[in-house]
N, C-alpha and C positions, 0 to 999 in steps of 0.2 A: 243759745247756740244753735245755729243750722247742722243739719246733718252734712250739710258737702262742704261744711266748714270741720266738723269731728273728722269725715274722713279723710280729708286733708292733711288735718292734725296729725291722726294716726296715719297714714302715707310716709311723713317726714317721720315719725318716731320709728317705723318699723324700718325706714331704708338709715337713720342714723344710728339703728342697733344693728346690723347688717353691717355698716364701715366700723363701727366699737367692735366685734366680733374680731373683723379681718385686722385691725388695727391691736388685738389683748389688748385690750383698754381694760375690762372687767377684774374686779379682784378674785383672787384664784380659790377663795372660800365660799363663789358663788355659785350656783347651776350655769350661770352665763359666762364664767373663768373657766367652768369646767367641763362644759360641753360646747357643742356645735351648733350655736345657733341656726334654727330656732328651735331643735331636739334637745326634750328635755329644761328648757327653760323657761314655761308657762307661768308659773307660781309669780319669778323675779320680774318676770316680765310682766305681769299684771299688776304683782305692786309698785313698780316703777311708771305705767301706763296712769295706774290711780292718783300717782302724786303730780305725775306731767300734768293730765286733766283738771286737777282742781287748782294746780298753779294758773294752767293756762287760761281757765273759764270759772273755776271757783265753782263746779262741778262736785257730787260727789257720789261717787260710781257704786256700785254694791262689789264685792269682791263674789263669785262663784269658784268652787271647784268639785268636781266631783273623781269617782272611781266606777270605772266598767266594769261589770257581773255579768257573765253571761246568763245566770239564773234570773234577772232582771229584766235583761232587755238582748236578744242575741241579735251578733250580729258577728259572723266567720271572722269579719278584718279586724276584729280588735280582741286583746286575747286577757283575760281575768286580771283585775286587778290595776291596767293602764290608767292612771291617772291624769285629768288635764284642769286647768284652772282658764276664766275668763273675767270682764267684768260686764255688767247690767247698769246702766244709764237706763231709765227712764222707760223700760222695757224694751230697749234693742243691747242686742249683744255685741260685745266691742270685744274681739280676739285675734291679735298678732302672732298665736302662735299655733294655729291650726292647722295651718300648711304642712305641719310636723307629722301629719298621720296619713302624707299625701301616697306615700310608699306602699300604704296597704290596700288601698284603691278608692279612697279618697279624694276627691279631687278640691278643696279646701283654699279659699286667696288668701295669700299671704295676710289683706286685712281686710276681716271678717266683721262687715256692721251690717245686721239683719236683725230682722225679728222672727225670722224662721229658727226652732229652735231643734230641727229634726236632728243633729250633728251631736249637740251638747246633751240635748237628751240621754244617749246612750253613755252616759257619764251620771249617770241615776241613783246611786249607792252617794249618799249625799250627807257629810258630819254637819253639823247643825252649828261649830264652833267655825265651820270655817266660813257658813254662807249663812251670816244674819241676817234678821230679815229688812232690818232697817242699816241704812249707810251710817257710817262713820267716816269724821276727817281723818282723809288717810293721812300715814306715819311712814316714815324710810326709813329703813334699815340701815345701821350706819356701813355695813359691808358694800349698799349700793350707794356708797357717795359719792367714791369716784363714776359709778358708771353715770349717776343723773349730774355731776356734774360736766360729763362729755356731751350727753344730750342736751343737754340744754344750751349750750354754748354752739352745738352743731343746728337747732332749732332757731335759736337766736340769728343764728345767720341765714337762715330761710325767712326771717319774718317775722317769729312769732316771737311774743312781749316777755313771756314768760323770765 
């Protein structure tokens, strides 16, 4: 997989989570039913990114997330405890939902493939159950079926096999 192929990819995942948002598509037992994309919905959104990716290229991403301490790593715009999730291909960082911290000065693209890690960093207070070190085939949550089956039919119609 090309990179300007990933980010393509992810282009169309994050503007057809964007129309599922405007559209309640999402089930209401979700972060994505129950917030305002894309606040607050890091987690759903990465493990729906990880099942897109290995449907679409048979890829398999690392799941990351962490938690901000300012004892850790300070930095004024983020305040104890903020939590965010992304995922790790290959060592570049693939996160759709970054843009979410754009309010506190921030400035974050909606879709985030870098290997700069200076952002996620400050996400440092790190559970060890949630960021393996090694990938696994990811798994969908049956709560996100309807949403991956909107994506994907909204994908499908841009192009992609999946």
């Amino acid at each position: 997989m090309k990179i300007d192929e990933l980010i393509k990819f992810c282009s169309d995942v994050r503007q057809a989570l964007e129309l599922a948002n405007s559209e309640g598509v999402h089930d209401e037992q979700t972060s994505l039913g129950m917030s305002d994309f894309p606040t607050g919905c890091c987690g759903e959104t990465t493990d729906l990114l990880a099942y897109l990716i290995y449907e679409q290229f048979g890829e398999i991403a690392l799941h990351r997330s962490g938690t901000y301490m300012s004892y850790i790593k300070n930095d004024a715009r983020l305040r104890d405890n903020n939590n965010h999730a992304w995922l790790e291909l290959s060592g570049t960082i693939i996160d759709l939902t970054a843009d979410q911290f754009n309010d506190r000065g921030f400035n974050n693209p909606a879709v985030m493939i870098t290997q700069d890690k200076t952002f996620h960093a400050l996400f440092s207070s790190r559970d060890g159950r949630y960021n393996p070190e090694s990938a696994t085939k990811p798994k969908l949550s049956h709560r996100l079926t309807r949403s991956f089956w909107y994506l994907q039919d909204k994908l499908r119609s841009s192009g992609w096999s999946l």
